[in-house]
N, C-alpha and C positions, 0 to 999 in steps of 0.2 A: 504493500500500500504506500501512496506518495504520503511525506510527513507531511500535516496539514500547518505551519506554520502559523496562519493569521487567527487559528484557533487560540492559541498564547498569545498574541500578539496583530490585533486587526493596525495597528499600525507601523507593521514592519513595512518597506516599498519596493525590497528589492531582496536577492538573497542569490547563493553559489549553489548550482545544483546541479544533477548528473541525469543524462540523459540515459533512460533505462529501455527505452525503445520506440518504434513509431508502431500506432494499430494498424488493423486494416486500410482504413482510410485515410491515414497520412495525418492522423492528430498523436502529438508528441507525450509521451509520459516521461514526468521525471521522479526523482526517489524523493524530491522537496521541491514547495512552491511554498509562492505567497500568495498566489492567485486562487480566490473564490473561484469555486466550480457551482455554477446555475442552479438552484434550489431553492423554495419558500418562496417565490415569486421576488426573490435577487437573481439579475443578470450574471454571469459569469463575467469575469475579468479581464479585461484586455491589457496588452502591454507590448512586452517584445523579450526576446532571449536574444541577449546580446552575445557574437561568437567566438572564438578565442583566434585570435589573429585579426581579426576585424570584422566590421559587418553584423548583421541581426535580423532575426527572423520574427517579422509581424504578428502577433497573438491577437486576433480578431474576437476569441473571446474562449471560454474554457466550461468545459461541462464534466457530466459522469458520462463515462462508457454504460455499452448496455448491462453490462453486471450493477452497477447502480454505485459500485465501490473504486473503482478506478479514476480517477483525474487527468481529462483529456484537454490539454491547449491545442487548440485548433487553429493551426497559423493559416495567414492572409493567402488568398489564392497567387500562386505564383512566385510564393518563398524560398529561398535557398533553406531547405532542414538539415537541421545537425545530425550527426550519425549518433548511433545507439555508442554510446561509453564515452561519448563528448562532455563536455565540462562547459557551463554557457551559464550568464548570469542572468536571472530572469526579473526583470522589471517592471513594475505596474505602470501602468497611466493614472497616478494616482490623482490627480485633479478628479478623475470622472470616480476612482473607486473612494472618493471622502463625499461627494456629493450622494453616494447609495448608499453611505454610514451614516448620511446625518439626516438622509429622507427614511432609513428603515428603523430608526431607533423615534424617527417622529409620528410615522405609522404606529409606532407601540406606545406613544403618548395618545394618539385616536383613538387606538382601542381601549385604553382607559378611562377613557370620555364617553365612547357610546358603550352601554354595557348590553350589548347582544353579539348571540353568536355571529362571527365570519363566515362568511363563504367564500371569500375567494380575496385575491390584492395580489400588488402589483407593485414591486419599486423601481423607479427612475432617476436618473441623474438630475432632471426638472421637475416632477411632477409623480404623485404613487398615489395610489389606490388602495382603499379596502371596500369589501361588500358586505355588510350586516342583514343577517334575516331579523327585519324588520316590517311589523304590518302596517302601522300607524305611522305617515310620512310625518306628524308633526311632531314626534319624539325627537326628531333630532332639527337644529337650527344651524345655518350657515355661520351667521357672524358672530354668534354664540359660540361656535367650535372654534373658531378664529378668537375668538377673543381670548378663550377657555386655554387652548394650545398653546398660543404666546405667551398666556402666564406661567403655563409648566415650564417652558422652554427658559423664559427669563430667571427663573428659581434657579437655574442652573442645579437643577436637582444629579447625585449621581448614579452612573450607569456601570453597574459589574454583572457578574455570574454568580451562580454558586451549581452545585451538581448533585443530584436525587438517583435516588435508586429505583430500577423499571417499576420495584415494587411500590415506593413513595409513591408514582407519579399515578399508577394505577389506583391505591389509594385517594387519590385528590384529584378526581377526574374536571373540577373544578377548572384545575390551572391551565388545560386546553380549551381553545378559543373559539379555535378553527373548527368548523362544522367536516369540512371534505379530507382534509390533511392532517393526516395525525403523528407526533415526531415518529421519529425513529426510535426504535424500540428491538432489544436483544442483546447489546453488548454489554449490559449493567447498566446503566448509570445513565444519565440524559442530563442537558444540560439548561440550567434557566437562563436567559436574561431578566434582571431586578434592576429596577430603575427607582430610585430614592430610595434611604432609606432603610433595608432588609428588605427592599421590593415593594415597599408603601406603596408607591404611586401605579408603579405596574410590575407583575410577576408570571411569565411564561414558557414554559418553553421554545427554542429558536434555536439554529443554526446558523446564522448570517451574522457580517459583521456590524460593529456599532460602534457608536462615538462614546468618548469616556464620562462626556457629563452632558446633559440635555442642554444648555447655550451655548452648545457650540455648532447645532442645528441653526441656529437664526432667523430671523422673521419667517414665517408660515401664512398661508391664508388659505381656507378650504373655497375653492372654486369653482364646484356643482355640485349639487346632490341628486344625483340622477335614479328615478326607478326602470330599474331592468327585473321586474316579474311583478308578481300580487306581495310577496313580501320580501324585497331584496331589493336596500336600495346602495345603490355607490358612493360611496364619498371621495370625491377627489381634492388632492392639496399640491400646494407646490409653491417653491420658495417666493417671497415675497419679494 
């Protein structure tokens, strides 16, 4: 398995790593990235593997292989690729991956504002999504959530983990959110993000990356609240 690095550290931006071989279709595995692979409705990671003698090969963006456990950088069409047992430093874009740490840790400020299940969300570099089953469209208010969000956000409340056992989390079936997705589960242990506090403000399990303290997200404003069914409405936000 590649080491997942940004798990200890979402803000490592670059790292030394070994290329351990290419899949079938020409997406690169190595033994260590920093690069998120696509999950939770976070985009995978773009950057580059810079080569040893010169040169670097485009990472358009990084997923799982079909076994679900593998970490596949997907370079740009038309790349020069390193060979299996290459040595290449692999680099984020990280302007665009602080922009999904500070919209996905602001999603998890949303869902502790609206208290209904998820259906589904979405994060972006501009703009992210969630969708609550919701019947009643006047439960939730636009400039009320704007208004509500910027205050978490200015609290500058902070953002860690802690980590539960399959059997905790089974236990407190509470602390899933998400109606369709449910974490990952088998290896022991699953991990939360807790935001304020021992998780006062919000407490979940997640795999994605996050910012270390909610002001460092920045001004917010929820921008529609659209119905997509008889009970599931979207809320969308994006930086102000």
């Amino acid at each position: 398995m590649t080491e997942q690095l940004y798990r200890t550290d979402a803000y490592l931006r670059d790292c030394s790593a070994r290329v351990l071989g290419l899949n079938e279709r020409g997406g690169i595995i190595l033994d260590r990235t920093v690069f998120y692979a696509a999950a939770g409705g976070q985009p995978g990671d773009q950057g580059a593997l810079q080569l040893a003698g010169g040169g670097a090969c485009p990472i358009a963006t990084t997923v799982y292989d079909a076994d679900k456990v593998t970490i596949v950088h997907v370079p740009a069409e038309g790349s020069v690729l390193p060979a299996a047992g290459q040595t290449v430093q692999a680099v984020l874009d990280w302007d665009a991956r602080l922009r999904l740490m500070r919209m996905h840790t602001c999603l998890h400020l949303l869902c502790s504002l609206v208290k209904f299940p998820v259906t589904g969300g979405q994060v972006g570099t501009e703009e992210g999504r969630l969708d609550f089953d919701i019947e009643d469209a006047s439960a939730v208010d636009r400039d009320k959530l704007t208004t509500d969000l910027n205050a978490l956000i200015g609290a500058n409340h902070p953002v860690g983990e802690r980590w539960i056992t399959d059997a905790e989390l089974a236990a407190n079936p509470g602390l899933v959110r998400t109606m369709a997705v449910k974490p990952p589960m088998g290896t022991g242990r699953v991990r939360l993000v807790a935001i304020g506090t021992d998780g006062a403000i919000d407490l979940q399990p997640c795999g994605g990356t996050h910012v270390r303290a909610t002001g460092e997200i920045g001004p917010v404003a929820v921008t529609k609240i659209e119905k997509k069914g008889k009970m599931n409405r979207r809320i969308r936000v994006a930086f102000a």
